[in-house]
N, C-alpha and C positions, 0 to 999 in steps of 0.2 A: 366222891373225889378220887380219880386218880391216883395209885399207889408212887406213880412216876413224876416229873414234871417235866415239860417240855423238852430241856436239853438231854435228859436221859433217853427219853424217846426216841428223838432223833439220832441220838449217841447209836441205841438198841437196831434202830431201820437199819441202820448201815449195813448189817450184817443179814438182812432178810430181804431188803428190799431193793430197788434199782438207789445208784446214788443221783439225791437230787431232787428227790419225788417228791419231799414236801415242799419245797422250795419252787419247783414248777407249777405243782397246783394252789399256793398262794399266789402267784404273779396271775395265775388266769382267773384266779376269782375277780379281780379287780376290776372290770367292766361291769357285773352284777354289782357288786360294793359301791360303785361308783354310785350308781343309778340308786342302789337302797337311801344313802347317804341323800341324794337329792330327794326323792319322793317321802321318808320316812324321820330323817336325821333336822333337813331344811328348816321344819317350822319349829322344833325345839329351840336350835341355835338361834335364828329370829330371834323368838322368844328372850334368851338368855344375852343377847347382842341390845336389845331393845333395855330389858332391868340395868346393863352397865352404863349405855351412854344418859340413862336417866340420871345416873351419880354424876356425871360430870367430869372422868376421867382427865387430869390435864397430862399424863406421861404416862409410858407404856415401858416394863420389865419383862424379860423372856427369858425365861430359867428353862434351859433342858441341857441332854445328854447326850451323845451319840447321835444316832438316826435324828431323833428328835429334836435335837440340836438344828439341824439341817434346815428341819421344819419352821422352827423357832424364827430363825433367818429368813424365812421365806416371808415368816407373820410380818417382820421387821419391814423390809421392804413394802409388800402391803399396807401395811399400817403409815407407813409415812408419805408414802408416793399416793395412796387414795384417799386416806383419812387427814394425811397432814399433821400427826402426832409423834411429836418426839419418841424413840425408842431406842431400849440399849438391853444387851445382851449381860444378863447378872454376871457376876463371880461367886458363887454361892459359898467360896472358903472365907469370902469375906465376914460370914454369916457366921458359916459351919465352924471353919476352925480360928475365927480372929476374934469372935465375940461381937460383929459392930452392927448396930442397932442406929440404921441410917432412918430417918424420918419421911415416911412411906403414903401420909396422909394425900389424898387423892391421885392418888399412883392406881393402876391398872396392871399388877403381874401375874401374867399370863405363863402356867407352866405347863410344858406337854412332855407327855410320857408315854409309852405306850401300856408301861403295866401299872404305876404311879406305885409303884412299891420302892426305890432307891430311896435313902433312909437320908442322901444329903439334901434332895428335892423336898421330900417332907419335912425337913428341917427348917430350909429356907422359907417352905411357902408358910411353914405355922410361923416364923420371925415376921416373915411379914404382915402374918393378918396381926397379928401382936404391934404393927407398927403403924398400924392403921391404914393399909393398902385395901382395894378391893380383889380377890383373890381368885383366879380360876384354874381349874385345871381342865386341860384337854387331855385324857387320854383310852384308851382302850379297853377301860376297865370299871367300871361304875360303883364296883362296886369297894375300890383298893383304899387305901389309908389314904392316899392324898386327894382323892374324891373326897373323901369326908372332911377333913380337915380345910377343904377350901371353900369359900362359900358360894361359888357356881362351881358348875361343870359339864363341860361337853362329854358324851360318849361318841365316838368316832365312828362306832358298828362296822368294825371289821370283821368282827367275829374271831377267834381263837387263831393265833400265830404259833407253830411249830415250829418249824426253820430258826434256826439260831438269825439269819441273814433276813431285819427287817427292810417287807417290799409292801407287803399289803397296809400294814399299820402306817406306812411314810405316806404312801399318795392317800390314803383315810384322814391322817393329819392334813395335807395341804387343804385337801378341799373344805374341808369342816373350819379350817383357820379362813379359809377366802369367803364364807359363806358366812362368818363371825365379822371379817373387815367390810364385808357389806353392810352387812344388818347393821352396825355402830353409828353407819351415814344413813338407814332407812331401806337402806334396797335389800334386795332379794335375791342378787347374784344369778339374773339369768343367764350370764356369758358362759357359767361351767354346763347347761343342760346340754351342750355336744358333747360332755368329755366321754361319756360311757360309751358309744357309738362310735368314736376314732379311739380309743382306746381296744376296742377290739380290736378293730382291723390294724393297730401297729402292731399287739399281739399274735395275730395272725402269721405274720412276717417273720417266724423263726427260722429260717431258712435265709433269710439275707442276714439275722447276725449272728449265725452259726457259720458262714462266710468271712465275716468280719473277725469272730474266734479265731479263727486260724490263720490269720495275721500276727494276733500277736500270743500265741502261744507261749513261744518261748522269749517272749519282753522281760527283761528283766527291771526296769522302771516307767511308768508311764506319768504324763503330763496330763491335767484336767483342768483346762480354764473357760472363763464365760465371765459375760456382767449382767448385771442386774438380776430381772427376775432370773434368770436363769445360773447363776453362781453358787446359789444354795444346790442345785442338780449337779453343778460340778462336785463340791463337797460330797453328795450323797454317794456320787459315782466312785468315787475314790474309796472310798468308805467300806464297798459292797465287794471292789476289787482285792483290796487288802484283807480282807475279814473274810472271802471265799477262796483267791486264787494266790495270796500269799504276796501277788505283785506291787513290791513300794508304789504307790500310788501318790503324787503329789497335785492337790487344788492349787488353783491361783486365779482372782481374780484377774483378766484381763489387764487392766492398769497396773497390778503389782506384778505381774510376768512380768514385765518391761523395765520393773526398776530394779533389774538384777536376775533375780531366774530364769529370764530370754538366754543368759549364758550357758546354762546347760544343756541349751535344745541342741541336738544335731539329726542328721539322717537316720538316726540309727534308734533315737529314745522314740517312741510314736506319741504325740500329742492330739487328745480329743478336745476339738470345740464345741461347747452347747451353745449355739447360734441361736437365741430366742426372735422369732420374725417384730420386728419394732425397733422400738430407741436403741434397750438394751443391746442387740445385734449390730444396731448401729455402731453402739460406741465400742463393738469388738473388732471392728473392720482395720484401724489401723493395727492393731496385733496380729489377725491374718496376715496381712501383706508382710509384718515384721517376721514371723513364721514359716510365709512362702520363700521369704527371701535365704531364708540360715536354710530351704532344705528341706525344712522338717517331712517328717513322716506325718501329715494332717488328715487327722476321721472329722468330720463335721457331722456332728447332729442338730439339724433344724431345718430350715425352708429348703424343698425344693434346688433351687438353682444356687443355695450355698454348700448342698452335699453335694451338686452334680461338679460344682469347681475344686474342688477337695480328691486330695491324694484317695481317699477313702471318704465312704459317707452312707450315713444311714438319713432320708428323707423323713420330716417328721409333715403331717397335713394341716401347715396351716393358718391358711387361706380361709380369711373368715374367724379366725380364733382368737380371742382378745390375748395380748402378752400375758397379761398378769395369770389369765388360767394354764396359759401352754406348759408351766414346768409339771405339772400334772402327767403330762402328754411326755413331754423331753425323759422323764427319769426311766419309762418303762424299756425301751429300748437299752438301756445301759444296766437296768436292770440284769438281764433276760446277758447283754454280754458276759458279763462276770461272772452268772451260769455257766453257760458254753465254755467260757477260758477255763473256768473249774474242774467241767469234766475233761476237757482236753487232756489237763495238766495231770490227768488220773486222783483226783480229789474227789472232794465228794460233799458240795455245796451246803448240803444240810447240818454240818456237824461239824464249823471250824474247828481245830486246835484252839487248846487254852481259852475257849470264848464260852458264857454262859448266856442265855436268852432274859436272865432277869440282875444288870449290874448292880452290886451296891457297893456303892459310892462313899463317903462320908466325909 
């Protein structure tokens, strides 16, 4: 084992190595990952999607953190829009620090972590197998204390994350969550078999958002909104902004921009959409027009001909791509910017300030 752990690591590279470097070669593994996850990861999940729906889940609980948290939200959506099953986002202080022991019996809580080490996750999910819930964890780690204490588990097979700033472990989580809300209903999730193959080639493309970096250099706040599937990628985005380039980054679902925080847009704050091609994209339309109208500074991420109408815009591919897999697709590109703005800003993406790679919580 390592005399080090991840954050000191990367604390250590700073001073030997290019800034950023672990952080660029996690983002490019993710094409391989993808593809592992499909050919090697797929019939497990199956597997462990097939033991859950034989119990008869009637509601679904999503305990996570940070990054994973994002995830969680994405399961959420999934899970109700394909499956049809109630789902809610825990509060785990209700657990942790209030004592309440809510009655869990044929409940489904689903907790994803990347390292399943946070000491409030493992709290939660042992209250919960105690409550009579059926218990899984999704995360990164197979081998971690909340792996054990749950009684499924996905491994995600990212392989080992350095970068304090999760990229690899988020999109390992989606897809391994979208290959879990298949398998519940029976299927086998062949809509994601494109993702590894256009995730390249968005990869590819550092060069249009090393373009885009230099837009907003020196922002001192940005706007991140979108709906549906694609709202958990706003979250993610923001997330990746703040924790690498320092810039207040604020989410907002499409609908609640409108009931209030449409006030602070002007010419000046830059506002990105994640435009998912579908309903979701659909029901963003009237907040574009609301946005075009004040001004705004608009980067669009998603179809084609909704980056080409956009102040700015990064094109995502896709034509042919079911909604529900594209935020796979949507986060890499915003990934990859908060990079760029990092090094711009003379930081040094691998090793935020005050940030460690394993939270604990309680």
């Amino acid at each position: 084992m390592s005399a080090t752990n991840p954050s000191q690591e990367a604390a250590q590279l700073t001073h030997t190595e290019p800034p950023g470097r672990l952080m660029a070669a996690e983002m490019a593994e993710q094409p391989a990952m993808l593809r592992r996850i499909l050919e090697e990861g797929a019939p497990r999940i199956r597997d462990v999607a097939a033991r859950i729906a034989a119990r008869g889940p009637r509601f679904v609980l999503l305990t996570a953190r940070g990054t994973s948290d994002h995830a969680a939200l994405y399961a959420k959506y999934l899970l109700e829009i394909r499956r049809g099953m109630p789902c809610g986002l825990a509060s785990m202080s209700t657990t942790t620090a209030f004592g309440a022991r809510p009655d869990l019996r044929d409940v489904l809580v689903i907790t994803v972590s990347q390292s399943g080490g946070s000491p409030d996750l493992l709290a939660s999910t042992r209250a919960a197998r105690e409550a009579g819930a059926i218990t899984l964890a999704v995360t990164n780690n197979p081998d971690s204390s909340l792996a054990a204490v749950s009684e499924f588990h996905i491994d995600v097979l990212a392989g080992p994350e350095k970068a304090l700033p999760a990229t690899k472990t988020y999109t390992a989580s989606l897809l391994s969550l979208y290959l879990l809300a298949e398998g519940l209903g029976g299927g086998a999730g062949e809509a994601a078999n494109v993702l590894p193959d256009l995730a390249g080639r968005i990869l590819a493309r550092a060069d249009e958002v090393r373009t885009l970096a230099s837009r907003y250099r020196f922002a001192e706040r940005m706007v991140i909104t979108s709906r549906g599937y694609g709202y958990p990628t706003a979250k993610e985005a923001a997330l990746k902004l703040m924790e690498t380039s320092y810039i207040p980054a604020l989410a907002y679902s499409g609908a609640d921009l409108l009931h209030g925080p449409l006030a602070m847009v002007d010419n000046i704050s830059p506002v990105i959409a994640v435009v998912t091609d579908g309903r979701g994209g659909e029901a963003l339309q009237p907040v574009l027009e609301r946005l075009r109208g004040r001004g705004a500074d608009l980067c669009v991420v998603g179809p084609e001909r909704e980056a080409a109408a956009a102040s700015a815009g990064f094109a995502l591919p896709t034509e042919g791509v079911a909604e529900e897999v594209q935020p796979v697709l949507e986060i890499l590109p915003l990934q990859r910017l908060a990079y760029e703005i990092t090094l711009a800003r003379g930081q040094d993406p691998d090793a935020p300030r005050a940030l460690a790679k394993v939270t604990e919580t309680h």
